[in-house]
KESE-338108 format. One record per residue: x, y, z of N, C-alpha, C, O, CB in turn; residue in one letter. Coordinates in steps of 0.001 Angstrom, whole numbers, padded with zeros to 6 digits, always signed. Glycine has a CB too. Layout:
BEGIN
XYZXYZXYZXYZXYZA
...
//
This chain:
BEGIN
+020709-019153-070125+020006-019203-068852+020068-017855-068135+019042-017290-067757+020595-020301-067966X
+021169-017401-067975+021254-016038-067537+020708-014887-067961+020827-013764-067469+022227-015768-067551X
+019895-015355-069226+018964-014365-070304+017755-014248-069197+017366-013348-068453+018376-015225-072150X
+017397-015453-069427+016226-015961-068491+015810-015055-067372+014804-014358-067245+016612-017277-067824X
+017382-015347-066192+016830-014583-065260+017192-013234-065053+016828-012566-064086+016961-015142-064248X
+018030-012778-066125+017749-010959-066335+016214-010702-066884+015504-009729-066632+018970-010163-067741X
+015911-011809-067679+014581-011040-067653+013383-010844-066947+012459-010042-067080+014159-011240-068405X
+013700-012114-065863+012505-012412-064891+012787-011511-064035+011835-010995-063450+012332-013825-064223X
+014208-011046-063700+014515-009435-062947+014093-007885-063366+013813-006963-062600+015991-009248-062965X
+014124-007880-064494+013445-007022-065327+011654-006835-065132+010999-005807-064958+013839-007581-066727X
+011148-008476-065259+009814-008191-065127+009157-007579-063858+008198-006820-063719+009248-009297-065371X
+010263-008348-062719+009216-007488-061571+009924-006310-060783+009571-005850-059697+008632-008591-060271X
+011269-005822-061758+011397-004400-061284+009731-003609-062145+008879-002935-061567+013303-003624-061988X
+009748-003901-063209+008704-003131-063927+007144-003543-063144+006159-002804-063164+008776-003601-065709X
+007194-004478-062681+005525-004852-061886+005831-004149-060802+005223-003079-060759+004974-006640-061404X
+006515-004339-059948+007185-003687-058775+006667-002099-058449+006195-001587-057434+008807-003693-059102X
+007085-001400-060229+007427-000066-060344+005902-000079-060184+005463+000190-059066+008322+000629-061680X
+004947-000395-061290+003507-000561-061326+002722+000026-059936+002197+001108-059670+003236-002156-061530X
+002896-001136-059251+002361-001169-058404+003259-000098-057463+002556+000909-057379+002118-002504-058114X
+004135+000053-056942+004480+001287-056363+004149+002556-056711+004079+003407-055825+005533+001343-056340X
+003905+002870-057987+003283+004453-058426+002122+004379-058034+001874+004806-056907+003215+004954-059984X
+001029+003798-058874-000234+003723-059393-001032+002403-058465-001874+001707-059033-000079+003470-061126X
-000704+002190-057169-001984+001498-056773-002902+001527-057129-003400+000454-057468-002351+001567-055962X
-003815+002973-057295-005059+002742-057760-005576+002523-059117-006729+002336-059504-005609+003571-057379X
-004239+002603-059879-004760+002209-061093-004592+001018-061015-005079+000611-062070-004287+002725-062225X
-004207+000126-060445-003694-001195-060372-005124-001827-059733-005533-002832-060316-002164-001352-059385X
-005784-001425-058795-006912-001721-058219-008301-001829-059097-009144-002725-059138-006990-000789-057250X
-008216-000678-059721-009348-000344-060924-009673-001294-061753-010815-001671-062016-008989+000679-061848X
-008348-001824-062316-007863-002614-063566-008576-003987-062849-009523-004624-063310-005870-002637-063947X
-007836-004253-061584-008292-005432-061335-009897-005527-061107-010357-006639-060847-007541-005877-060240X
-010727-004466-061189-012163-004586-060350-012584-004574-062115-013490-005255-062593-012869-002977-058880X
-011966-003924-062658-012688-003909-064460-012597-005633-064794-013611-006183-065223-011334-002732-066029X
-011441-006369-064592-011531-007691-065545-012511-008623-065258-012588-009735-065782-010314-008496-065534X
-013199-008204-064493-014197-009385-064445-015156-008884-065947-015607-009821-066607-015265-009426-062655X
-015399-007664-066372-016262-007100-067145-015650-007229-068864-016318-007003-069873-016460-005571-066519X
-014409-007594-068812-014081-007357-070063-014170-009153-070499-014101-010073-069683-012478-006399-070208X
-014310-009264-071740-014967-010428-072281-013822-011341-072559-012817-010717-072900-015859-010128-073563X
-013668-012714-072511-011934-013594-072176-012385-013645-073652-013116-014635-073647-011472-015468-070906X
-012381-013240-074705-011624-013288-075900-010814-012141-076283-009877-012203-077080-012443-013541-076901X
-011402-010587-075396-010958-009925-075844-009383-009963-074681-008329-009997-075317-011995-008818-076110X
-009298-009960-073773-008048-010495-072301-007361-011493-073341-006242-011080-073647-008890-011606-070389X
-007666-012539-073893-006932-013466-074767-006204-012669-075773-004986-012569-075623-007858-014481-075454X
-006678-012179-076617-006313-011088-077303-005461-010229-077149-004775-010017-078149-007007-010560-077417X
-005206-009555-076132-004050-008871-075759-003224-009383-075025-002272-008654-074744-004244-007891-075269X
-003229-010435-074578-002143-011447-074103-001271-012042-075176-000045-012144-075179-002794-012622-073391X
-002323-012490-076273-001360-013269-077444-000698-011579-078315+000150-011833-079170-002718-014662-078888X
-000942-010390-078188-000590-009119-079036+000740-009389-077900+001828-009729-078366-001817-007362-079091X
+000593-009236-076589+001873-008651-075617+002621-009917-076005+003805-009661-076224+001611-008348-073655X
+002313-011193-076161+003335-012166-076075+004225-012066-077687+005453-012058-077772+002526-013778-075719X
+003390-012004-078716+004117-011308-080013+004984-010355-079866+006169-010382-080199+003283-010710-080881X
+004225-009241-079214+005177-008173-079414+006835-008661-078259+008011-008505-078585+004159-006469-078849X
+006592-008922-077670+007733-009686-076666+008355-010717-077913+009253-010344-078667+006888-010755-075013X
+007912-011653-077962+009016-012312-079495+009673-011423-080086+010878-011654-079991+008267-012962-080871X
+009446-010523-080646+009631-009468-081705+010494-008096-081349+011147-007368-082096+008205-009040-082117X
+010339-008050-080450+011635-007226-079627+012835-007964-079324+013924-007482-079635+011224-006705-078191X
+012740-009234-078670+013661-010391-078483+014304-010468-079871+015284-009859-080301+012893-011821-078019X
+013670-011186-080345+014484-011238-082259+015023-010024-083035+015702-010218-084044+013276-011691-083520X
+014725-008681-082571+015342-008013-083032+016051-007435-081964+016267-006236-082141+014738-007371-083803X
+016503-007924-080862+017368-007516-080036+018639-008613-080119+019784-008182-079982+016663-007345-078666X
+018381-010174-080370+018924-011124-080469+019636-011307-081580+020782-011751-081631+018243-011877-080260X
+018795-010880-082700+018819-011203-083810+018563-012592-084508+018647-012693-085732+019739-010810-083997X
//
């Protein structure tokens, strides 16, 4: 459980960081997704959620 919420601490120091540098890239991104096509957004959601398994398992073992 304590995995859990180091990592949910982890996630929004890193969103956090995001958005504290780069507002405007953060703004952009959001005005682009209406334009990009939900298979290809699906697509790199299921790549980031793999690659997240796959760091885990070889961090876990």
């Amino acid at each position: 459980m304590s995995d859990l919420i180091i990592g949910l601490g982890l996630f929004f120091v890193i969103e956090g960081l995001v958005y504290a540098l780069a507002p405007q890239l953060v703004r952009r991104m959001a005005e682009e997704l209406p334009n990009i096509d939900d298979r290809l957004l699906r697509g790199f959601g299921l790549a980031a959620v793999a690659f997240g398994v796959f760091v885990v398992w070889i961090i876990r073992g």
